[in-house]
C-alpha positions in Angstrom: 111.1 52.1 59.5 110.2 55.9 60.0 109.8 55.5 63.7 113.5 53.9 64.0 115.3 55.9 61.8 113.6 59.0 64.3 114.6 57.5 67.2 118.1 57.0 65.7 118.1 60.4 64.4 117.4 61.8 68.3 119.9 59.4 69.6 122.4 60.4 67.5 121.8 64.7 68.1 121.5 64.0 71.8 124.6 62.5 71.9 126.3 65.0 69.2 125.4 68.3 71.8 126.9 66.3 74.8 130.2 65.7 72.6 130.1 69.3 71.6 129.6 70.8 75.4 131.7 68.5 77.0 131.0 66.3 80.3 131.5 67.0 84.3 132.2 63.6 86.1 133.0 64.9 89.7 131.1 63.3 92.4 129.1 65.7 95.2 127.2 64.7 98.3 123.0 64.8 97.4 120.6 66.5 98.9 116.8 65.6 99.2 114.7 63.0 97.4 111.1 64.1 96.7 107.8 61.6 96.6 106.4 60.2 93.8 103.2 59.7 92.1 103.1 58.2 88.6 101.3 57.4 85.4 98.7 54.5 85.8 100.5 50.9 84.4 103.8 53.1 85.0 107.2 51.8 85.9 107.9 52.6 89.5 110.6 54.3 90.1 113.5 53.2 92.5 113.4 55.5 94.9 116.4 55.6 97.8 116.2 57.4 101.6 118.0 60.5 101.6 119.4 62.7 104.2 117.0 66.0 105.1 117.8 68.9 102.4 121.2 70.4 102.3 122.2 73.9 101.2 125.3 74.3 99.5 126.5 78.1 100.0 126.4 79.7 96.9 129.7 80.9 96.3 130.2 85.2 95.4 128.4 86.5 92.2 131.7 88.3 90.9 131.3 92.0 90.6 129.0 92.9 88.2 128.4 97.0 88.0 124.4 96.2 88.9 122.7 94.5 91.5 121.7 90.8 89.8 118.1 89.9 90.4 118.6 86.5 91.1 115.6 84.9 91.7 115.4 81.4 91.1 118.0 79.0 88.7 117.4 75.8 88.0 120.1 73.8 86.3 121.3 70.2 85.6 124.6 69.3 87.4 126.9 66.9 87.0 129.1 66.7 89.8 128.1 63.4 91.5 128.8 62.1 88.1 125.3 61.7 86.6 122.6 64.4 86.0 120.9 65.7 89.2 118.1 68.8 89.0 119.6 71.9 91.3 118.0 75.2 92.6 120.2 78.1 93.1 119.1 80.8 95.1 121.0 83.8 97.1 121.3 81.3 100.0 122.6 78.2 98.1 122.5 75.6 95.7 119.8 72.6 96.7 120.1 69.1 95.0 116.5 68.8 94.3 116.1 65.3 92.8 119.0 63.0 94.1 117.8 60.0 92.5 119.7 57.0 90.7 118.2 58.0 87.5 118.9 61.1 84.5 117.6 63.9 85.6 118.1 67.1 83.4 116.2 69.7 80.9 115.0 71.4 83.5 112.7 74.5 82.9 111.2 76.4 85.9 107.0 77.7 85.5 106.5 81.3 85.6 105.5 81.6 88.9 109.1 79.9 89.9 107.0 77.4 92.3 107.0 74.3 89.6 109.9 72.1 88.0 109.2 70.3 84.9 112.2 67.5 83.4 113.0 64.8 81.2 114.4 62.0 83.5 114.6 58.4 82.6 113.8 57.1 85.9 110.8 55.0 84.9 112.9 52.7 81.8 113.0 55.7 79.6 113.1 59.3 79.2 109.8 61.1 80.1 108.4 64.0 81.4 107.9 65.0 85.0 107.4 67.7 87.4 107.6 69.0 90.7 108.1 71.8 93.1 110.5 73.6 93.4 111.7 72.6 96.6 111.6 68.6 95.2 108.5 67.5 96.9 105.0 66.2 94.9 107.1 64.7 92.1 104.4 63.2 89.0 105.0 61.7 85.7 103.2 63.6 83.0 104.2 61.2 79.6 104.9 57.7 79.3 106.4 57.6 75.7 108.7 54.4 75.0 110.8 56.4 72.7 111.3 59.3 75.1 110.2 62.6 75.6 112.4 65.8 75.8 113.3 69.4 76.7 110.3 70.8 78.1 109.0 74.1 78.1 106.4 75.6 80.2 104.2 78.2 78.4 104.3 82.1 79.5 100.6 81.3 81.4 101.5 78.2 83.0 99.4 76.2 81.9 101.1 74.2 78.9 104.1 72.2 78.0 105.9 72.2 74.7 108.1 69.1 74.5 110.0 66.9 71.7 109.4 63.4 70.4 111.1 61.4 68.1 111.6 65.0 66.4 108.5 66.1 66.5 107.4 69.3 68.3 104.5 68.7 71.0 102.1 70.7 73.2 99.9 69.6 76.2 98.4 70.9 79.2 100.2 70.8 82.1 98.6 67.6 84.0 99.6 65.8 80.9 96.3 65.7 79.2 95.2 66.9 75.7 98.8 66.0 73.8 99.5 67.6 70.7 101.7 67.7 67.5 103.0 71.0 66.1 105.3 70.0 63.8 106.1 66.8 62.0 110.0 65.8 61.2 111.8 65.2 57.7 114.2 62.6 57.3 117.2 64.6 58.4 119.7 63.5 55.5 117.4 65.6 53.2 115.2 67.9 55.0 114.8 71.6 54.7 116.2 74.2 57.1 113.6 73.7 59.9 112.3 70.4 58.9 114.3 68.3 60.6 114.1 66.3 64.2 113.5 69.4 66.7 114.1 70.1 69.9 112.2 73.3 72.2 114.3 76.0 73.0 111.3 78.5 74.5 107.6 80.0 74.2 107.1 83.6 73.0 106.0 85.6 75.7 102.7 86.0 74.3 102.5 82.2 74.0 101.4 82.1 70.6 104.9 81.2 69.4 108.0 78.5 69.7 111.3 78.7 68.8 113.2 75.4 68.6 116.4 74.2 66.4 116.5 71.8 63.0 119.1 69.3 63.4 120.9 67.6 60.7 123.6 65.1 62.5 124.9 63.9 58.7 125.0 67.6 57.3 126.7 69.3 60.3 123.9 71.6 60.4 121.3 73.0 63.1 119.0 76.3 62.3 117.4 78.4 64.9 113.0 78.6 64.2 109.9 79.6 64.9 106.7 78.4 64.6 103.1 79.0 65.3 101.9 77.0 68.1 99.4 75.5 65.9 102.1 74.6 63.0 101.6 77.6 61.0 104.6 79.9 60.1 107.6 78.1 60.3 110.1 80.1 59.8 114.0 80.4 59.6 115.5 82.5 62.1 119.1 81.6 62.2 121.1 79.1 59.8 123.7 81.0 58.4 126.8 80.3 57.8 125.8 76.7 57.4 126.7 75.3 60.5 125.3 74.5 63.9 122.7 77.1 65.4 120.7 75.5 68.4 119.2 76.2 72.0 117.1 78.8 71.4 115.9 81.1 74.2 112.9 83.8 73.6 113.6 87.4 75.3 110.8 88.5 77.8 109.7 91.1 75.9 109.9 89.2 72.8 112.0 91.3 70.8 115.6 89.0 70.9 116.2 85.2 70.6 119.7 84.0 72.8 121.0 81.1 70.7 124.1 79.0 70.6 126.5 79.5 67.7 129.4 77.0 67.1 131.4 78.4 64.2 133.6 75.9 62.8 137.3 75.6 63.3 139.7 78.3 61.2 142.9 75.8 60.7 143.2 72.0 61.3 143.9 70.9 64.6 141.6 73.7 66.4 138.5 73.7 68.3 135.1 74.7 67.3 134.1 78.2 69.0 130.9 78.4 71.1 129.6 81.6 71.2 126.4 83.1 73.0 124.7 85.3 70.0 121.2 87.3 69.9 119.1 87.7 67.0 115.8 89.8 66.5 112.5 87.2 65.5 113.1 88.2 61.9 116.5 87.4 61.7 118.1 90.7 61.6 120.4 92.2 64.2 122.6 89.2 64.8 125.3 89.8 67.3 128.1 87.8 69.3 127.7 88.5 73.0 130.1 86.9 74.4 133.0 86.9 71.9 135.5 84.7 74.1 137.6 81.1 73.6 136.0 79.3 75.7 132.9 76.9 74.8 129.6 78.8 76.2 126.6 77.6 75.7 122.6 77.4 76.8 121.7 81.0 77.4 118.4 82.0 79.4 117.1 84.9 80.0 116.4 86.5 83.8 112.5 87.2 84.4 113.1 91.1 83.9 115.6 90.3 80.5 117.9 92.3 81.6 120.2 89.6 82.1 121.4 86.1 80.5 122.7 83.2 82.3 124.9 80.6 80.5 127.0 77.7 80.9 130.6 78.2 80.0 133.8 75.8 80.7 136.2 79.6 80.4 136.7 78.8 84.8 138.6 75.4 83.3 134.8 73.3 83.9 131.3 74.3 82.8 129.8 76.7 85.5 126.6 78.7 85.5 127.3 82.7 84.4 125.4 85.7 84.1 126.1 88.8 81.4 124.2 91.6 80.8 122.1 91.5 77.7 124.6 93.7 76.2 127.8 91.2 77.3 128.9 93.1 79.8 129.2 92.3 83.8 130.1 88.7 83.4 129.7 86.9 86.7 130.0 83.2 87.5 127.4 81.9 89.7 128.5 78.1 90.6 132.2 76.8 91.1 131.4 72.6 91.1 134.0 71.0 89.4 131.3 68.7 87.8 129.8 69.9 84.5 126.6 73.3 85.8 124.8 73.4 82.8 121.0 73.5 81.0 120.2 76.8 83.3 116.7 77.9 83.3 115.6 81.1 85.9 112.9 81.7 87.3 111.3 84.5 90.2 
């Protein structure tokens, strides 16, 4: 009974951040599929012939007052009406996964030369990871009630992950699979006790932030907690609302976070706002203070910039700010839904 009212509970918060951000359905031509290896006893994925790699031109970075350090971006996009892994770079925008399946979640290693998803390509969602470019593609879990939003650690050589709510760590073949946290029944739990989902490592890897959702209470707190399950603490939760994607600074002093404040008259929208907080809880501030929904910050390598999604073009689209809000840019112009940015060197 526990187990299925989990898996309800993670069906029910995936599907309440998708209402809340909104969906891209445009369809765009794809680009490369990469080469599999799986699990042993896995599904095997249906795999389809691709044409060689195409590089969509990235269109201008807008005018920000500094040069942007671009580096690496992976994102999820959905412009040929599902979700496809991308890699933006100064030259382009590469469809990295063109495959049948859910692809999204993505989350690039520190040295930029890894990808590691949550696709559902083998029956259900599961964890995966390849290079950059697409190629050497391998199954890492093979959980029947799925696996989500992974994180690579600062060194590169773990995964956080969640299941059925729970928090989980392992090395990054797959091997040695942990628990860090353990959820509450949602309906009741306390702030940070409920299903969780990773939002990012501390820089010293000794640390994870992740959000507490409550689907039936309209509520979701921004956390910490010790790697090994110590310390959980309450970084973010009021007002009571909904506080989620969590995103750890480089230099560990700021958590990015998504704040949707609810709606000030009947009839209006819910505001989506890109806020900071210190570790501790102190120093919260808006940064980006506009109508439209934004959503999913991460931070550039050298934190001196965030990237976002944000639908204020008329569609979601990747931006960059500085950490301060200023010098907003947009980096991608699909008319499908550019979202779930993570950047790497």
């Amino acid at each position: 009974m526990a187990v299925r009212r989990f898996i309800a509970l993670l069906a029910v918060l995936v599907l309440l951040v998708v209402i809340a951000c909104g969906e891209g359905e445009e369809a765009a031509t794809p680009a490369v599929t990469p080469t599999v290896t799986g699990l042993p006893g896995s599904p095997t994925p249906d795999l389809t012939p691709s044409p060689a790699p195409t590089i969509t031109p990235a269109p201008p970075l807008g005018t920000p007052e500094a040069a942007v350090p671009l580096g690496k971006i992976a994102f999820t996009s959905r412009r040929d009406g599902k979700g496809e892994i991308y890699v933006l770079t100064l030259e382009g925008e590469v469809n990295i996964t063109n495959h049948p399946a859910e692809d999204s979640e993505s989350d690039l290693s520190p040295d930029g030369k890894t990808i590691v998803f949550s696709s559902d390509r083998g029956g259900t969602f599961d964890i995966y990871v390849a290079n950059a470019d697409g190629s050497g593609l391998e199954r890492l879990t093979d959980e029947p009630a799925g696996d989500f939003s992974p994180k690579w650690s600062p060194d590169g050589k773990r995964i956080a992950f969640s299941r059925i709510g729970a928090i989980m760590v392992m090395d990054s073949d797959g091997t040695n699979v942990q628990q860090v946290t353990e959820p509450k029944w949602e309906a009741t739990a306390a702030p940070c006790e409920a299903g969780a989902f990773v939002g990012d490592w501390s820089p010293d890897g000794q640390q994870l932030t992740f959000y507490a959702a409550s689907a039936t209470r309209g509520l979701g707190q921004v956390c910490t907690v010790n790697v090994d399950g110590s310390n959980l603490t309450v970084v973010a939760a009021e007002p009571p609302t909904y506080h989620v994607e969590p995103s750890w600074s480089p230099d560990g002093e700021w958590i990015a976070y998504r704040f949707i404040a609810e709606a000030e008259a009947e009839g209006q929208q819910q505001n989506h706002e890109i806020y900071i907080v210190h570790p501790d809880g102190t120093s919260r501030t808006n940064l980006t203070n506009h109508p439209a929904t934004d959503l999913e910050p991460g931070w550039s390598p050298d934190g001196e910039w965030i990237v976002f999604s944000s639908d204020r073009a008329g569609h979601f689209d990747l931006h960059i700010m500085k950490t301060d809000g200023s010098d907003v840019a947009r980096l991608t112009t699909s008319a499908g839904k550019d979202s779930e940015p993570s950047w790497g060197p």
